[in-house]
N, C-alpha and C positions, 0 to 999 in steps of 0.2 A: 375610824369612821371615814366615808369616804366622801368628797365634794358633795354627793346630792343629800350624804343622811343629814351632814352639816348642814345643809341651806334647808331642808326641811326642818328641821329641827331650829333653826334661828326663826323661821317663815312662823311656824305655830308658836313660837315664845313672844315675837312681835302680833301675832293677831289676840295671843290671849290679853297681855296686856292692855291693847290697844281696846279689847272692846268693855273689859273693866273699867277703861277710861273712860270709856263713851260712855257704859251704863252709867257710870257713877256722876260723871258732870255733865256729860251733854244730854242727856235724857231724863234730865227733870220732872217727873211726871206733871201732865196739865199746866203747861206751860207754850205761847206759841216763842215760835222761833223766830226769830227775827234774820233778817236780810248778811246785817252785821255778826251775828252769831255763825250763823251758815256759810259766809263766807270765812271764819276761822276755822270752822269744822273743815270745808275742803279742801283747805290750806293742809289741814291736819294729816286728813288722808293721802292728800298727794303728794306731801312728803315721805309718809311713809311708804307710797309704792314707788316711786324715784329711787328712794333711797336704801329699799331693797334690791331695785337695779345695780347700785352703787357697789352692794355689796356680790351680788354675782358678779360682777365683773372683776372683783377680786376674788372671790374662792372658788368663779367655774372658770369661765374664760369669755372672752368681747364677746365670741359669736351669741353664746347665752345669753349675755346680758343684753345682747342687742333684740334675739328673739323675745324676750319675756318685755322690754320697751315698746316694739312695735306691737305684741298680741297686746301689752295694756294699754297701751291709747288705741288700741283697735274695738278693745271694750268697751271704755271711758267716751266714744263717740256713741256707740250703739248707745251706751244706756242713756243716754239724752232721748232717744227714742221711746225709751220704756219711761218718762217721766213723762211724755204727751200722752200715754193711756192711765198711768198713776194716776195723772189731775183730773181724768176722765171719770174714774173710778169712786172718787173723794167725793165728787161734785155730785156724781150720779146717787151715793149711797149720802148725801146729806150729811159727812162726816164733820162736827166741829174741829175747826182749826187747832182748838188745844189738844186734840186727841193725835193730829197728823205725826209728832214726833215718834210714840209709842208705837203709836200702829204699824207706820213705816220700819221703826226697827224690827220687829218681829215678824212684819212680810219679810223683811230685806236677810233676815235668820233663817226663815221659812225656805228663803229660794236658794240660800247657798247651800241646805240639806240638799235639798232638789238636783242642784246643780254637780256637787260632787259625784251623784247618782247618776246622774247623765251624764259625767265626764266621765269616769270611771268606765262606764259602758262602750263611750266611744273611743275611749283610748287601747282595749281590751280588745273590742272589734278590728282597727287599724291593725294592732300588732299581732291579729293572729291572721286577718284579710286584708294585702295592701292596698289592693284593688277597691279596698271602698276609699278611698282618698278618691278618686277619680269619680264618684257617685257622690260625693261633697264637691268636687268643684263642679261638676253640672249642676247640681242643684243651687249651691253661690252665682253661677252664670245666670241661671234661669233668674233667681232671686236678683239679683241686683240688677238687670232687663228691666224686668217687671214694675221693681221699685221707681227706675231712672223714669220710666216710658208713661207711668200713673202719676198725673197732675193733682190729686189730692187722694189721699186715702180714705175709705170708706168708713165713717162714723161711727166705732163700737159701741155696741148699748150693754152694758155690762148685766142688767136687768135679763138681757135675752141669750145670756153668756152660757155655752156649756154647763159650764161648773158649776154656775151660778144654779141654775136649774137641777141640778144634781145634789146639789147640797140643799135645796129648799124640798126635795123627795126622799132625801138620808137624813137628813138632821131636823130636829123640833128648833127654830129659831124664830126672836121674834123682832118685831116691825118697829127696835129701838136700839138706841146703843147701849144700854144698862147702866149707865152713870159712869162710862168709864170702863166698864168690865166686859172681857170677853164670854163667861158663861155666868149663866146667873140660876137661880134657883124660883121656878113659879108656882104654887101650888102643891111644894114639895119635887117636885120633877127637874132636872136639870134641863137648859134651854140655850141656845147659842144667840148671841145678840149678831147686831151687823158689823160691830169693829170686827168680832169674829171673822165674821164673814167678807168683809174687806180685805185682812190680812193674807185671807188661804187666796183672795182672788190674786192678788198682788203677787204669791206665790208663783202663782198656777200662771200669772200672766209675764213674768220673767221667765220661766221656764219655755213658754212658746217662744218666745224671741232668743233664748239660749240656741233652739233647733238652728236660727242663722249665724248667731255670734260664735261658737262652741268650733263646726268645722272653719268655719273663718279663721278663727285662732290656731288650730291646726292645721290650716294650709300655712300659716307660717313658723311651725313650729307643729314636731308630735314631739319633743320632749316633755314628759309627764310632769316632770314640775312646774316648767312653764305653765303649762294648760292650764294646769291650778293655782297657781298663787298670783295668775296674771287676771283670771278670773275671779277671784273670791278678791283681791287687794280692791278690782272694780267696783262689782257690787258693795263690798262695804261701805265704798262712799258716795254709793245712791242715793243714801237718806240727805247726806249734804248736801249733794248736788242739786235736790228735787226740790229743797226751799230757797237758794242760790238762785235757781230757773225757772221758778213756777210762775215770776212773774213775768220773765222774758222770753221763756222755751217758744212763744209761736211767731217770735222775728225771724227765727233761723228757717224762712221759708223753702233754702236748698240746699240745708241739710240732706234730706233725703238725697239729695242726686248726688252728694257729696260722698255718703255712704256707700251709695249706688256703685260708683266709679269705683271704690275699692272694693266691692265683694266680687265685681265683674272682673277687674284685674288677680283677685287672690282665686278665683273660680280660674281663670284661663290659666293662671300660675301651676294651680293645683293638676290641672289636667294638660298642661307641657312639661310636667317635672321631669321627664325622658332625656328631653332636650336641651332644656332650658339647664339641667347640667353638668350637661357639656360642655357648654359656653360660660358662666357663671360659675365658682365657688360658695358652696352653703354662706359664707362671711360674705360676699357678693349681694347673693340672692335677700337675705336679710335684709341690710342697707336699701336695697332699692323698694324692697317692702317696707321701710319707717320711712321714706321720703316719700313715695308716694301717698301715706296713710296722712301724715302730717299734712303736705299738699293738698292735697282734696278736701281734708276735714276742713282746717283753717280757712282753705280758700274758697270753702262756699258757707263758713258763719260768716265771712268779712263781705263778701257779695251781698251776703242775705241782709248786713246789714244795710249795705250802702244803697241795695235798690230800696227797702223802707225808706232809708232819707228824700233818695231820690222823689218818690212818688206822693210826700207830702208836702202839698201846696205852699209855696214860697209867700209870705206876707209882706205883701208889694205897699200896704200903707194905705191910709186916704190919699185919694190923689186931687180932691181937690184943695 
């Protein structure tokens, strides 16, 4: 076997067990999840995607291991982003809190189907057109512009969602959660409740944000195992992440610009790849892609936090 069937082949022996594990203990049905819980769950996952780093580094070589480190904390930031419309989604469709665990896992199932669908297509595109690398980093340029330059983002109403509407003209659903169950039975007819419908949105709404995550990851890396096991170890630990953060994800006010700065660098990166080299070694070029990604992430939650402290009022006391 050769280095990549090996790591593939370890990649899918660690995820099956891992999500046996998570069905079977972390996903209790109707149960919420606590703070404490959630933060061993992402402990959980983040060891195992480190520690699949660990392990390419022994059976491919640094450079691998360094691209599949930088494209997963390159994920692991974006999807902080996908957990500010997650909450949007919950709150909007009146989802009880005990239901959040389930539901999330099988959005979060829903969108790595999705996701290998879209990887696969663009890794398949790349290798047969190089030239769309170059149409990914304009479009990361434009994108992280955009993001940097927009002082708040416009307030999704999942109610007036595509999909949303698309599935309320293809599917019989109705105006409850069914006690816990995604399809229910009314008058003899099958019927789609809203967790249902919450789940595919959750699908549908990672999948739009893959459109910026996916070539990002690929300007740092088109090796194909990277692409995917730096992507799916991500999302896997969405669901932890998203009860971890739901009650502090709206500190990180510059986040976004944080993101920002790395899609604008892996966009300009992606479209000097001519030059850039020349001067630079792929082992090079890597490294300065996980320092920069780290730097920016890090250094605008730590910002984000310190101007909140900043800006709340200091309690000076009675002063008479």
């Amino acid at each position: 076997m050769t280095p990549d069937q090996i790591s593939y082949l370890v990649f899918f022996i660690v995820i099956i067990i891992a999500l046996i594990f998570d069905l079977g203990l972390f996903s209790k049905k109707n149960t919420v999840i606590t703070i404490r819980t959630a933060l061993w769950q992402s402990v959980f996952w983040l060891v195992l995607g480190l520690g699949f780093c660990v392990f390419l580094l022994y059976e491919e070589d640094q450079t691998v291991a360094l691209e599949y480190l930088s494209a997963y904390l390159m994920e692991k930031s974006l999807s902080i982003d996908n957990i500010f419309v997650f909450i949007l989604i919950f709150n909007s469709f009146k989802v009880k809190e005990i239901y959040y665990g389930r539901v999330l896992l099988f959005g979060v199932l829903m969108a790595i189907i999705f996701r290998i669908i879209f990887i696969t297509l663009g890794v398949e595109l790349v290798s047969r057109f190089h030239w769309i690398l170059y149409l990914f980093g304009a479009f990361l340029l434009y994108t992280g512009i955009k993001m940097f330059i927009t002082d708040e983002e416009e307030e999704m109403d999942p109610h007036n969602h595509s999909a949303y509407k698309w599935m309320k003209k293809a599917l019989p659903l109705v105006p409850h959660d069914g006690g816990g169950r995604y399809i229910i039975r009314e008058n003899g007819k099958k019927k789609y409740t809203l967790l249902f419908v919450v789940v595919m949105m959750l699908a549908i709404i990672d999948l739009v944000f893959a459109v910026d995550s996916i070539p990002a990851v690929m300007g740092i890396s088109t090796h194909k195992m990277v692409v995917y096991t730096s992507n799916i170890f991500a999302v896997l630990g969405l669901r932890a992440l998203f009860f971890l953060l739901k009650g502090a994800a709206t500190r990180f006010d510059y986040l976004q610009q944080g993101i920002a700065i790395v899609l604008v660098f892996i966009g300009l990166k992606m479209l000097g790849e001519h030059w850039i080299s020349q001067w630079f070694t792929k082992f090079e070029q890597v490294l300065i892609s996980l320092v920069v990604i780290v730097v920016c992430i890090t250094g605008s939650m730590v910002y984000s936090i310190y101007d909140k402290r900043k800006q709340v009022p200091e309690n000076t006391g009675d002063s008479n």
